[in-house]
C-alpha positions in Angstrom: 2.5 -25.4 -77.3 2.8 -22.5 -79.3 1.4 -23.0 -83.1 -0.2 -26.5 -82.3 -3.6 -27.5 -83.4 -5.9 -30.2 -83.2 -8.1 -30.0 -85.8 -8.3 -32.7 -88.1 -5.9 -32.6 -91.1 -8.5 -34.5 -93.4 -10.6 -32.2 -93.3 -14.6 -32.0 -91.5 -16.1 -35.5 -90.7 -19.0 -35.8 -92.3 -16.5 -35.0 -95.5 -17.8 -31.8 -97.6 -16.0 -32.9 -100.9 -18.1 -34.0 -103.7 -18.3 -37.3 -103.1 -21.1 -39.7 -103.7 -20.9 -43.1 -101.2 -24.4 -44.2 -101.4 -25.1 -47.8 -103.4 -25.8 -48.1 -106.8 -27.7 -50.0 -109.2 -25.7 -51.7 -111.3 -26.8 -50.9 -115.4 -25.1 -52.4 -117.9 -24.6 -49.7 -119.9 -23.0 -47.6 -117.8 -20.1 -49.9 -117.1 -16.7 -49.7 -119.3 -15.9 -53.8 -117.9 -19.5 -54.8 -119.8 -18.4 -52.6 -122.9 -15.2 -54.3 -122.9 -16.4 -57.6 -122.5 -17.0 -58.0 -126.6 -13.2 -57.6 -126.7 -12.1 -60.0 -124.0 -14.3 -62.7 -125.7 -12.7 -61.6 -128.7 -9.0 -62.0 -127.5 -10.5 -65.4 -125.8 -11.1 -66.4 -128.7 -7.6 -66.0 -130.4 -6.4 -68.7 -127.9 -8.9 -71.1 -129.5 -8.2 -70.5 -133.1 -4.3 -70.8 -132.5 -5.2 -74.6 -131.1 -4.0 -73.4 -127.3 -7.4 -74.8 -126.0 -8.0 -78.4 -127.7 -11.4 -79.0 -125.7 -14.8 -78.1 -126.1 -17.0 -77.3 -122.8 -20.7 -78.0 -123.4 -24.1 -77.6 -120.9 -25.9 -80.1 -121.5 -29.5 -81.2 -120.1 -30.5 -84.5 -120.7 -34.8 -85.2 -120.0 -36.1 -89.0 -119.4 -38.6 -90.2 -120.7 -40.1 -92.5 -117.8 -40.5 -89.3 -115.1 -37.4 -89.6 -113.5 -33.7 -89.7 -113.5 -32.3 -93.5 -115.3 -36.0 -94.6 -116.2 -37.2 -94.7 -120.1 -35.1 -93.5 -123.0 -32.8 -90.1 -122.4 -33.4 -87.4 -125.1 -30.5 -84.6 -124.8 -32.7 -81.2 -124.9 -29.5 -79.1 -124.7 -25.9 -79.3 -126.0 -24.8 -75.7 -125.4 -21.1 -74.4 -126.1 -19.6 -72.3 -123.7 -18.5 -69.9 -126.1 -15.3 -68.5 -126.0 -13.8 -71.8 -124.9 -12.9 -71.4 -121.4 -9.6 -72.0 -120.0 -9.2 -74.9 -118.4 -7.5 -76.5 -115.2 -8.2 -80.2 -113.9 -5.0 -80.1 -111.7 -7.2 -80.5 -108.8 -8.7 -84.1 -110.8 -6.8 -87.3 -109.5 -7.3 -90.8 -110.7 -7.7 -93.6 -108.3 -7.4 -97.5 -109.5 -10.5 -99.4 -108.8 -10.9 -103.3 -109.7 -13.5 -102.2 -112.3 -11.2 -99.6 -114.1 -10.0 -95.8 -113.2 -12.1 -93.3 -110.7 -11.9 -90.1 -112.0 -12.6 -87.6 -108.6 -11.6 -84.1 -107.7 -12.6 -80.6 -108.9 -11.4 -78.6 -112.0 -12.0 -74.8 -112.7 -13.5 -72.9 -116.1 -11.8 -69.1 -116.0 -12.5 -67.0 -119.1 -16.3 -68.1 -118.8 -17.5 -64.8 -121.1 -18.9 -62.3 -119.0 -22.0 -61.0 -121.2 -23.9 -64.5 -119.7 -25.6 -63.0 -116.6 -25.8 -65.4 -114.0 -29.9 -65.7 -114.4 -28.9 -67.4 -118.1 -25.9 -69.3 -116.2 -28.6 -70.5 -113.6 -31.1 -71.5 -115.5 -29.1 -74.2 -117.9 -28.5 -75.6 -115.1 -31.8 -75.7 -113.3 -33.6 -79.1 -113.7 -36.9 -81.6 -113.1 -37.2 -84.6 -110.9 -36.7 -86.0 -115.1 -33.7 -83.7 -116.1 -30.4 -84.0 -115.0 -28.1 -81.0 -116.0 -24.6 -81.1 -116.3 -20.9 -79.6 -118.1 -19.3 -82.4 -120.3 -15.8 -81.4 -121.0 -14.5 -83.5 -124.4 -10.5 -83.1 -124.8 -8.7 -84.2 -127.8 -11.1 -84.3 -130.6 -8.8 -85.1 -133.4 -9.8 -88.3 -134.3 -13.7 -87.2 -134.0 -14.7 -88.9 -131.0 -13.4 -88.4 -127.7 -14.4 -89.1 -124.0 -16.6 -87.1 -122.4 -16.2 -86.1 -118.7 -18.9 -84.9 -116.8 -19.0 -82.4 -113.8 -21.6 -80.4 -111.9 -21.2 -77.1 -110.3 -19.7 -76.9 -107.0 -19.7 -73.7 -106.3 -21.9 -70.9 -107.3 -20.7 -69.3 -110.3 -18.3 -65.7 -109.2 -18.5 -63.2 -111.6 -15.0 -61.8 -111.2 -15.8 -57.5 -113.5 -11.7 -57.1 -113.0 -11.1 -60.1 -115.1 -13.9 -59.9 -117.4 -15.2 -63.0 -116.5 -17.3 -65.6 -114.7 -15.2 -68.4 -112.6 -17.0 -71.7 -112.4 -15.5 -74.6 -110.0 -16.9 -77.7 -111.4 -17.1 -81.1 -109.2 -16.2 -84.4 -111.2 -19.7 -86.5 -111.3 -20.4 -89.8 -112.8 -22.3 -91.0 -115.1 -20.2 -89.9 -118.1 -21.8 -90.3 -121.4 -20.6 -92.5 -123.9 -18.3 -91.2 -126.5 -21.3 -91.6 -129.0 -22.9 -89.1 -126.7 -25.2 -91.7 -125.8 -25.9 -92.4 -121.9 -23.8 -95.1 -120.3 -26.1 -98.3 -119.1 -26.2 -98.5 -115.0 -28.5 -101.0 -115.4 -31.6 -98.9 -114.6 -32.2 -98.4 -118.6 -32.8 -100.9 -121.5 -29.7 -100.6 -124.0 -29.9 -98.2 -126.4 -30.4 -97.0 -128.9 -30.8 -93.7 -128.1 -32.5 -90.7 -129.2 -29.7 -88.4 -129.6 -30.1 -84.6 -130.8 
């Protein structure tokens, strides 16, 4: 037919634009999300101040004295705020009746984890001896000073999510919480306190 063509309307394939497809290192420096992760934290931060997120989110690594896990005295080597406070959801936490009290199982999730950690710094709290155990203790409702503490391990590994300027961690509820002292609870591996507590 008269006027017809089949040449490509997009153009020659390989494309001759300017166009540059090849990978990249990533460098901090040249990225506008890590130059405007200062000012999400900072906006994170408002939430905190204006009472919106009335819990604390700590790493904490706890080392044993007697060479392994529940043997010897526990000394607390770290105690780490997440800072900004993270939001935080524990819709996906149920509570189940047992004969000795109230099970505590399920998964909750940290969003608005600041992105200037790097996940090498977010790894290695967490990384840990056959004498360490390493784990996040959420507290909620410190008003009257002393609150429970919940603990929870990582479930996943952490996702760095650059379009939300931030890291998302889904945490696993564990046992073992501490006491509200921030002393460890007695399973009956340990002699009763007291405890060195940093």
């Amino acid at each position: 037919m008269v006027g017809e063509t089949t040449e490509n309307p997009r153009g020659p394939i390989p494309a001759t634009h300017d166009s540059d497809l090849r990978e990249k290192r990533f460098c901090a420096r040249d990225s506008l999300v890590e130059e405007l992760g200062e000012v999400a934290d900072d906006l994170r931060q408002l939430a905190t101040d204006f009472g919106l997120r009335p819990y604390t989110v700590h790493i904490v690594r706890t080392s044993w004295t007697g060479g392994e896990i529940g043997r010897g005295q526990a000394d607390v080597s770290l105690d780490l705020p997440l800072l900004p406070t993270p939001k935080l959801s524990m819709t996906g936490v149920s509570r189940e009746s047992r004969e000795a009290g109230v099970l505590e199982r399920g998964d909750a999730r940290l969003e608005g984890v600041s992105p200037r950690y790097t996940e090498d710094e977010l790894a290695g709290y967490f990384s840990a001896t056959d004498a360490e155990e390493a784990f996040i203790e959420i507290r909620i409702d410190e008003r009257d000073g002393t609150t429970k503490r919940r603990r929870f391990t990582l479930a996943r590994p952490p996702v760095r999510r650059p379009d939300r300027f931030d890291w998302l961690l889904v945490l696993k509820r564990a046992d073992g919480d501490r006491l509200r002292s921030g002393a460890p609870r007695d399973d009956g591996r340990t002699p009763v306190g007291p405890w060195p507590i940093k």
